[in-house]
ZAMARGU-4260 file (C-alpha; in steps of 0.2 Angstrom, whole numbers, plus 5000, padded with zeros to 4 digits):
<rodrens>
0) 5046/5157/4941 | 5037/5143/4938 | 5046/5127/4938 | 5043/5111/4928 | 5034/5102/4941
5) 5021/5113/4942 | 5004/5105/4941 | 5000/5111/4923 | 5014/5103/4916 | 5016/5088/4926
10) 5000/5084/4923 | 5003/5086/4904 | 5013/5076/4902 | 5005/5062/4913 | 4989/5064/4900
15) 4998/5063/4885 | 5013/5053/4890 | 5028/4930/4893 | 5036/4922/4899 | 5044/4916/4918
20) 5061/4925/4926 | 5074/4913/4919 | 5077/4899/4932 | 5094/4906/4933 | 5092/4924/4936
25) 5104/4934/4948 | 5103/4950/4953 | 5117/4958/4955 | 5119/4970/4968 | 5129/4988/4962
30) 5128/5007/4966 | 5113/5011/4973 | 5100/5022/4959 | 5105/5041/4958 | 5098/5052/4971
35) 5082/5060/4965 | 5088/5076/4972 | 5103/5075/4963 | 5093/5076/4947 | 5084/5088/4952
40) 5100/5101/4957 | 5108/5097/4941 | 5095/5098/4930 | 5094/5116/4918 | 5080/5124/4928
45) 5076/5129/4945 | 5067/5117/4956 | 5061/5123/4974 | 5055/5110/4988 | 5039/5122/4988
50) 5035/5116/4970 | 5038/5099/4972 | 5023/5086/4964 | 5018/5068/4969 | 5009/5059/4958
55) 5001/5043/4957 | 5008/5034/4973 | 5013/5016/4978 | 5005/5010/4996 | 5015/5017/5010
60) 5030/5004/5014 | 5036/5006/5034 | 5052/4996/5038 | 5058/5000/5054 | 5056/5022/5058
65) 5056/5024/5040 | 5042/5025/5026 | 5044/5021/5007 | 5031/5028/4992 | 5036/5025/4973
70) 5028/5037/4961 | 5024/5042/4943 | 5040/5049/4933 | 5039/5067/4923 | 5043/5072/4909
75) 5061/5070/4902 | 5065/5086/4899 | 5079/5100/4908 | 5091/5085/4910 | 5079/5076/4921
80) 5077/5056/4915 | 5070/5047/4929 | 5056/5033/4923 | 5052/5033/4941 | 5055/5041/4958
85) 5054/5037/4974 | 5051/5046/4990 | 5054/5044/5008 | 5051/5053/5025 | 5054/5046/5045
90) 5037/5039/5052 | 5028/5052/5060 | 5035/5067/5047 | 5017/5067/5041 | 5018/5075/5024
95) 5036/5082/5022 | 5041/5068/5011 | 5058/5067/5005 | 5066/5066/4987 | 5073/5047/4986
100) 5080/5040/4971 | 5081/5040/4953 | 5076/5023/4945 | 5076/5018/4927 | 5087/5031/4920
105) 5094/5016/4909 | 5076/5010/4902 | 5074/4991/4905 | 5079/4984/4883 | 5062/4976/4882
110) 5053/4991/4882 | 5060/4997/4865 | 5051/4984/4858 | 5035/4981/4868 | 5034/5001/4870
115) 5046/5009/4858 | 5036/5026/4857 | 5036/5027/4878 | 5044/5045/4882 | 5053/5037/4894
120) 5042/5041/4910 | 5032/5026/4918 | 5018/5028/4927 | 5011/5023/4944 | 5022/5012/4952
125) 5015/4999/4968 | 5027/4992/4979 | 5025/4975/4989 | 5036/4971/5005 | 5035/4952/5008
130) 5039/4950/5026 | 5043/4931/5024 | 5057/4933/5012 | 5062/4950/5016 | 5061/4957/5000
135) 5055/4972/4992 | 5046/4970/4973 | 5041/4987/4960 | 5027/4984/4948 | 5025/4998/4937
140) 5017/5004/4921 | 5020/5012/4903 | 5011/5018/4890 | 5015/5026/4875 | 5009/5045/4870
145) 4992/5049/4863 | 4991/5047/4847 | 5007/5041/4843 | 5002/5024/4835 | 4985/5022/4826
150) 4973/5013/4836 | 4980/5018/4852 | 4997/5016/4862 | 5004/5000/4868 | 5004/4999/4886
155) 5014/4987/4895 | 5017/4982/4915 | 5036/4978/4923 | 5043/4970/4937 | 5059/4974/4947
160) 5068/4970/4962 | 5078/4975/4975 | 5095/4968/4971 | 5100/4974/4988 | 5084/4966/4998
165) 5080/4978/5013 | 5098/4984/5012 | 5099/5002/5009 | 5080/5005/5013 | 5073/5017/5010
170) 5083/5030/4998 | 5101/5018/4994 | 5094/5004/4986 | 5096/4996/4969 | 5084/4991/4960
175) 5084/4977/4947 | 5072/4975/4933 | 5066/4957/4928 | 5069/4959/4910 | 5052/4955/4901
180) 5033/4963/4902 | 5022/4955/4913 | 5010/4959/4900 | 5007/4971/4885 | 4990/4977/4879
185) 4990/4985/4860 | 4978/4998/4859 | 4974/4993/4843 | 4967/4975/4847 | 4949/4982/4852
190) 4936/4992/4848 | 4933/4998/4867 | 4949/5008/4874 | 4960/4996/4886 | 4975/4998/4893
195) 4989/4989/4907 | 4991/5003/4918 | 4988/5005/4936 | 4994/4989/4943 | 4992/4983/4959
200) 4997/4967/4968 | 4988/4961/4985 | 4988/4942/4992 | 4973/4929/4995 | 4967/4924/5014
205) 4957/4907/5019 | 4954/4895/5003 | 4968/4906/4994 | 4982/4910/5008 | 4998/4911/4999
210) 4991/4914/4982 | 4997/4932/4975 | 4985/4943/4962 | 4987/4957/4950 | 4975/4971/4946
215) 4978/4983/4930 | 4969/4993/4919 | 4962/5008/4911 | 4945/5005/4902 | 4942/4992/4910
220) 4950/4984/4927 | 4958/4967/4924 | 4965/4954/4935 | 4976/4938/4937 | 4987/4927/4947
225) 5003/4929/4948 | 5019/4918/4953 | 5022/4923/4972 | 5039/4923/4967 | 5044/4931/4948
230) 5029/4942/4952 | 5023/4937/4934 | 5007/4927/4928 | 5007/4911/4935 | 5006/4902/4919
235) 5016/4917/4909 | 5003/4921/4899 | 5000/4939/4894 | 4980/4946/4894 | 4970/4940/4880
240) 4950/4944/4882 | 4947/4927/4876 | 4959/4917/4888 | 4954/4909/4905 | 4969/4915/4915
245) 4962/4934/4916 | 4945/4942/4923 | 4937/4956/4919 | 4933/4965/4936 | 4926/4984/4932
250) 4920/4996/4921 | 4917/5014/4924 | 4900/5023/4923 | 4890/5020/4908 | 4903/5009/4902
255) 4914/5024/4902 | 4932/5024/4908 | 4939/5018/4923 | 4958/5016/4930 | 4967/5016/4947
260) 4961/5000/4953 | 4968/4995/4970 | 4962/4978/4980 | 4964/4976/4997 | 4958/4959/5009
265) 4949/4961/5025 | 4949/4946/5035 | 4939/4951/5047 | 4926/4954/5036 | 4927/4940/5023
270) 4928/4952/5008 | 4940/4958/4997 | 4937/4979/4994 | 4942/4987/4975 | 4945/5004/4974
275) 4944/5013/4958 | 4945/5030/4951 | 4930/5039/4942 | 4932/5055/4932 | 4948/5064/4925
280) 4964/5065/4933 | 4977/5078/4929 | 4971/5093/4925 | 4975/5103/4942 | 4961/5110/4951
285) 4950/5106/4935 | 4951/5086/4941 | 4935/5077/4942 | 4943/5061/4950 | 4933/5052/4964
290) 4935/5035/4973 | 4923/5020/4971 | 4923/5004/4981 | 4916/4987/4979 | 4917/4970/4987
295) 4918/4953/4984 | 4921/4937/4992 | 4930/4931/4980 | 4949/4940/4975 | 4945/4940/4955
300) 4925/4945/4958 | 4912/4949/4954 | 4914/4964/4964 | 4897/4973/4967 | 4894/4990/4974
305) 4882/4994/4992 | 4865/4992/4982 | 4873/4975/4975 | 4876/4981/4958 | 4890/4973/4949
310) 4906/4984/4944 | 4906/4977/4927 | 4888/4984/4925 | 4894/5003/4931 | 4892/4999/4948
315) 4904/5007/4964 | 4899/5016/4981 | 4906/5034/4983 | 4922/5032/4992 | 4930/5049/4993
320) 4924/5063/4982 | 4932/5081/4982 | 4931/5093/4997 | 4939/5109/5001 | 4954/5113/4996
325) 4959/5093/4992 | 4954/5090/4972 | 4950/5075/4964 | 4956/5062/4977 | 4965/5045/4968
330) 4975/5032/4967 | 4972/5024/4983 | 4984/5013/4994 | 4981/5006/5012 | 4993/5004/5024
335) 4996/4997/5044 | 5003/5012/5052 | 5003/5007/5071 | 4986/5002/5077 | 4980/5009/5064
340) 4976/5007/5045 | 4977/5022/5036 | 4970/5026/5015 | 4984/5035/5007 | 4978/5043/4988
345) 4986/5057/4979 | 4976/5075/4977 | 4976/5091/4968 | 4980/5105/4979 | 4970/5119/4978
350) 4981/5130/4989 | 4996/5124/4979 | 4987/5129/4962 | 4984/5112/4959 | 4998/5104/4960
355) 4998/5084/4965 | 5003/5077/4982 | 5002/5063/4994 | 4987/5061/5010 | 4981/5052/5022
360) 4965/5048/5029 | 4961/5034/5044 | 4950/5021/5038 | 4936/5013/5048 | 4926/4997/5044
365) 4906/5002/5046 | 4894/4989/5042 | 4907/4978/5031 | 4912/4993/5021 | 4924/5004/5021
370) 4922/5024/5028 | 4936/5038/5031 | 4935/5053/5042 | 4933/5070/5037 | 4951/5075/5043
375) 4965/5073/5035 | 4981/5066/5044 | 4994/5070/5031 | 4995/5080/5018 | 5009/5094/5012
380) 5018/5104/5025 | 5011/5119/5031 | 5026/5128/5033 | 5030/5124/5016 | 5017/5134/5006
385) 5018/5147/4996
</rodrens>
């Protein structure tokens, strides 16, 4: 049979699918969010670990032996109502990742009124461990359906904690939600299609040690600071094209779409690296998603390509591209994994018919810029297809 999560209809429904944190604010620590594979067995038709689908992944998070991705909900249909899922697996399982936990099956109350035509799946989740305070933090996005509000969807980005801390970690936690957007973006305000999805959070070095940044965006990629604390913009204000608190960091070819945008600081090389995604996403084995990558010394740009061409202009240097039997590589992530850093991203699987996973790549620094080896470290079980 086929199940649900099969890649034609998971990848349906992804297509179609300001304030501070009060000062006084407690999180309030109770049953740990339903086990994801709990869903799965109760819902009204078959699932089977060989049809399993990961979509849109957060960076890896490693505490301990154990390894932590949040990913993009599906659709809430056959008893299944998880806005987001979260997977798990012991370090060096490669890519047998685990079911984890059901979050959001209550939807935070803001979003009927920021986002009150959202199906009810959120979508491509980013996690942050800060080490210092020992505390886990989920930034995730929503967007309303195509074409159910003239002028285009609202689109919103949310906040959430662990109300346990590292307690739990990594498939008992609890997580909270802050209780407000971190911003909204009304399709309808402009003429050029924008969105807030996609977000990713990543922290400043030298002049901006300490000082945290956001990067969102479909249409066009958009950044800000945020409050190393609440995880909201530092001055709560929500994007406005015509305010100083956000940048304009990308566009896609030709002025054409562009999403997925993920920031990550090198030190060693002065720079600050964004990847982004090119091309279409869920459409299986059809998928025309690659990887660009630009650089800037500065964390909210200008970001310019390898021939020095600005990423607001179009520009971004191929990254990773299709090969093989791994379609339309996205949604990158990078991650320490023992001595070395490794590029997560997920990918349509040719010998899966096209259904989404998670894989890893390890990522070299050539020349100031970023390069990947052919092979790929992780990627789904062997013993596990079809």
């Amino acid at each position: 049979m086929i199940s649900k999560f099969s890649a034609s209809s998971i990848c349906a429904v992804l297509a179609a699918t300001v304030a501070t944190i009060p000062s006084n604010l407690v999180y309030v620590v109770g049953d740990p969010d339903a086990s994801l594979r709990s869903v799965y067995d109760s819902m009204t038709i078959e699932t089977d670990p060989s049809d399993y689908t990961i979509h849109d992944p957060s960076r890896i998070i490693t505490i301990g032996k154990k390894q932590l991705i949040a990913v993009t909900g599906k659709g809430q249909f056959h008893g299944y109502d998880c806005g987001i899922e979260t997977w798990w697996r012991n370090v060096g399982d490669g890519g047998d990742w685990k079911p984890g936990q059901c979050l959001f099956r209550t939807k935070p109350s803001w979003v009927a009124e920021e986002s009150s035509k959202n199906d009810g799946a959120f979508w491509a989740p980013e996690l942050d461990y800060d080490k210092t305070a020992k505390s886990l933090t989920l930034i995730y996005s929503m967007s309303e359906e195509d074409g159910a509000r003239e002028g285009g969807p609202n689109t919103c980005v949310g906040v959430a904690k662990s109300g346990t801390g590292l307690v739990g970690f990594p498939d008992q936690l609890t997580w909270q939600d802050s209780g407000e957007a971190l911003t909204c973006i009304s399709g309808a305000d402009y003429q050029e299609e924008r969105s807030a999805i996609d977000p990713s959070v990543f922290r400043g070095f030298g002049e901006h040690e300490g000082r945290l940044y956001l990067v969102t965006g479909g249409g066009r990629i958009i950044g800000t600071e945020l409050d190393p604390t609440t995880y909201l913009q530092v001055k709560g204000e929500w994007f406005d094209l015509n305010g100083s608190a956000w940048t304009e960091l990308s566009t896609g070819p030709n002025n054409d779409w562009v999403e997925a945008a993920y920031i990550h600081p090198n030190p060693k090389t002065g720079y600050y690296y964004m990847f982004v995604n090119w091309g279409a996403c869920c459409s299986g084995v059809n998928s025309t998603y690659e990887i660009r990558v630009g650089r800037s010394k500065n964390p909210m740009g200008p970001y310019v390509d390898k021939t020095g061409k600005d990423m607001m202009g179009g520009g971004g240097t191929l990254f990773q591209k299709t090969r093989r039997w791994l379609i339309g590589p996205g949604h990158t992530g990078i991650s320490k994994q023992g001595r070395k850093q490794v590029v997560s991203f997920h990918y349509y699987d040719k010998r899966r018919q096209g259904n989404s996973w998670i894989a890893e790549k390890v990522i070299r620094w050539r020349k100031g810029w970023p390069r990947v080896k052919r092979r790929t470290t992780s990627s789904f079980p062997k013993d596990k297809l079809n």
